[in-house]
N, C-alpha and C positions, 0 to 999 in steps of 0.2 A: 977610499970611501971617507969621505966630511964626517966629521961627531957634529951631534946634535949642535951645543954650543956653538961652532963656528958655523953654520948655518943661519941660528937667527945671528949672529955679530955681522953676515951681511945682507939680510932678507930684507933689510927695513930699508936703508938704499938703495938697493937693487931693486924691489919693488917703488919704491917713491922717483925713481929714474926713469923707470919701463912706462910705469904709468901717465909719464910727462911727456915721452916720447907718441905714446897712444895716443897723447889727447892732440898732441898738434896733429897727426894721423889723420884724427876723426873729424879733426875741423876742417880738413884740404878735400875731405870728400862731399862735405854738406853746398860748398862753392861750385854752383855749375859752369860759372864763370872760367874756371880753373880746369874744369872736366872735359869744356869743349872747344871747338875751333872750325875754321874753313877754311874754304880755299875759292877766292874768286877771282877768274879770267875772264877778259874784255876780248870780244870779238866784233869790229866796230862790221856797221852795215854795209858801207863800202869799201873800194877798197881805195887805199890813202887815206882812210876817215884818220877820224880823230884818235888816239888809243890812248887807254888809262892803266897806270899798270897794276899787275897781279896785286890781289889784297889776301892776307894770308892771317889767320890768327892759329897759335901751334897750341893743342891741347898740351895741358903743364903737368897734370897726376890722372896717369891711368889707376878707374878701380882695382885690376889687377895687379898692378905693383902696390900699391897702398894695402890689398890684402895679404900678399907674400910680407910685405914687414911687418904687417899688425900681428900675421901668426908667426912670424920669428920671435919679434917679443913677449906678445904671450903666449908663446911655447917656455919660453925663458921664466915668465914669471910663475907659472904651471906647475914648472915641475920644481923649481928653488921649494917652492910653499908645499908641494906635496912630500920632499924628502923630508919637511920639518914634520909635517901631519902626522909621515907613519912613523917617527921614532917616537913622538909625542901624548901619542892616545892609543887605546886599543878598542875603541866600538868603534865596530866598522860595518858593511855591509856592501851588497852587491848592486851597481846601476844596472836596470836591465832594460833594455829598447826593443821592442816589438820581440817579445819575447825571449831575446839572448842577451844571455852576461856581456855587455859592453866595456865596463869597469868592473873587476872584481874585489872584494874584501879592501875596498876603499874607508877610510877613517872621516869619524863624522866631523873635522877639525876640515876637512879637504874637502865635503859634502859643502860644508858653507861658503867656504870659499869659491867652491864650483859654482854656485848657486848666483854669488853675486858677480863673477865675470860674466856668467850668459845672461844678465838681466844687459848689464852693461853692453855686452858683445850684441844684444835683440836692439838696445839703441845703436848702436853703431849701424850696424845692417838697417836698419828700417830709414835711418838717415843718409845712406848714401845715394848718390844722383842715376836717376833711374835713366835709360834712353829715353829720349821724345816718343810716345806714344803716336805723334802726327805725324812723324815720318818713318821712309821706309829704309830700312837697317840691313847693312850685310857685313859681315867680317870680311876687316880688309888685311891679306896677311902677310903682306909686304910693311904694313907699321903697326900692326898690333891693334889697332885699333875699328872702332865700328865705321862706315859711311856709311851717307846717306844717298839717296840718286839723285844725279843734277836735277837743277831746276834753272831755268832760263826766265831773265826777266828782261824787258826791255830798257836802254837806256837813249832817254829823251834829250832833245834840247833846243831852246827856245828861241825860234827866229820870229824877225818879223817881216811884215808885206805890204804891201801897200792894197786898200783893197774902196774902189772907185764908190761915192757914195749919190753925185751927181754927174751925169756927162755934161761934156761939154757943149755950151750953145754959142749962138752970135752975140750973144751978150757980157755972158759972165762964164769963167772957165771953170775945167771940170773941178770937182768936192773930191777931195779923198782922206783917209786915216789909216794911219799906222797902226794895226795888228799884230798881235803876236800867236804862232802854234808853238806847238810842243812836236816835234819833227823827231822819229825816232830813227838812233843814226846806229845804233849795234843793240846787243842782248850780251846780260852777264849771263854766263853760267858758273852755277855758284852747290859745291858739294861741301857739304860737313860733314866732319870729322867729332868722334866722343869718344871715352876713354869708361861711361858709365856701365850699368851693369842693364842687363836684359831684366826684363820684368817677372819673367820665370823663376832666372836664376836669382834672383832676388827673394822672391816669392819662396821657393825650394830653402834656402839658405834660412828664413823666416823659420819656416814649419820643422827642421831642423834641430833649432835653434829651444824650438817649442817642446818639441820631442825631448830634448836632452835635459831639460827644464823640469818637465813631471817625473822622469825617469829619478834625477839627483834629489830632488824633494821629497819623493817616496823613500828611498834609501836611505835619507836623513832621517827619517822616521824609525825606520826601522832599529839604525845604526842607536837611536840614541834609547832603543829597550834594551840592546845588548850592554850584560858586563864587560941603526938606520942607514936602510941600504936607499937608494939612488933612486929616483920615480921618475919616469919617463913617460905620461899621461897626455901632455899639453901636445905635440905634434898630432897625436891620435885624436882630439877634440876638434883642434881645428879641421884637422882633414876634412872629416867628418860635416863639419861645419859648413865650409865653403866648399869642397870639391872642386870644381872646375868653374873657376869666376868669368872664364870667355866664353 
């Protein structure tokens, strides 16, 4: 069991580390560019046509690993701050969530602190990249990821023709000009791939987030009318928090 002392001698690094680590976190998920990808094959119209080959773009950060780390670290940084909380102070008080002890006899040194990751954690979740609402989404569980269902579009290309503008007489010969169509010679199909989060569980993670919000706030109230072993708080927040991000 840490004394107090050696605690904060490494809180201030440890937390100024964790939070460095979160923020580049938090910025890979705001980039949908990063989140998404496809996958397009060429299927030309005949056969010997022309072919073009596979176009591939690989999603780079699933929401769900980018959540597993965000709550590794602040699980880490959770609980360092709550082993300092409870040697530190003695007003404490109970978080309580639809009517049960959630958090019990929590210090109001650890109420604040709680207070301002979930503001922080509410941006986080509210800025990460949602699935496209226009398309249609299934869990694909061979890569972890969502797709979308093909979509086929046509690929054209531009010949030209000759097309007669006067016939020919006994005098003067026939008139023509060179035209061009757009001749369609195959169809991509084309399926994407996203790594973002469902709009639900986004949604769920929100209200969550909201919940645990009024709950610490009240408790801080309470904690601060009232007159160091080890805390293990922050895995039980996040849980809580995210649940099941697929």
């Amino acid at each position: 069991m840490a004394k107090l002392n050696q605690i904060l001698a490494i809180e201030k690094g440890k937390k100024t580390q964790l939070h460095k680590e979160i923020t580049e976190l938090h910025r890979a998920t705001q980039k949908n560019q990063l989140m998404t990808g496809h996958h397009k094959t060429f299927a030309p119209k005949e056969e010997g046509g022309e072919t073009f080959p596979d176009d591939r773009q690989h999603v780079q950060h699933r929401a769900s690993e980018v959540i597993e780390q965000v709550t590794e670290r602040l699980s880490t940084l959770m609980d360092v701050t709550a082993t300092k909380d409870w040697a530190n102070c003695t007003a404490r008080a109970d978080v309580v969530v639809d009517g049960d002890v959630f958090l019990s006899d929590v210090p109001v040194t650890y109420l604040l602190f709680l207070e301002k990751e979930l503001t922080d954690l509410h941006t986080f979740v509210s800025k990460v990249v949602e699935l496209d609402p226009a398309e249609q989404w299934t869990a694909d569980p061979n890569s972890g990821l969502f797709r979308s269902d093909p979509v086929t579009t046509h690929k054209t290309k531009k010949v030209q023709r000759a097309v007669v503008l006067y016939d020919a007489t006994e005098h003067h010969p026939a008139q023509t000009q060179m035209i061009t169509d757009d001749v369609v010679i195959g169809h991509w199909t084309t399926v994407k791939f996203s790594g973002a989060l469902p709009r639900p569980v986004k949604k769920r993670m929100l209200d969550r987030i909201g919940t645990l919000q009024d709950a610490v706030k009240f408790a801080r109230v309470q904690a601060n009318s009232m007159e160091a072993a080890d805390q293990r708080f922050g895995a039980k927040v996040l849980k809580y928090v995210f649940g099941d991000p697929a």
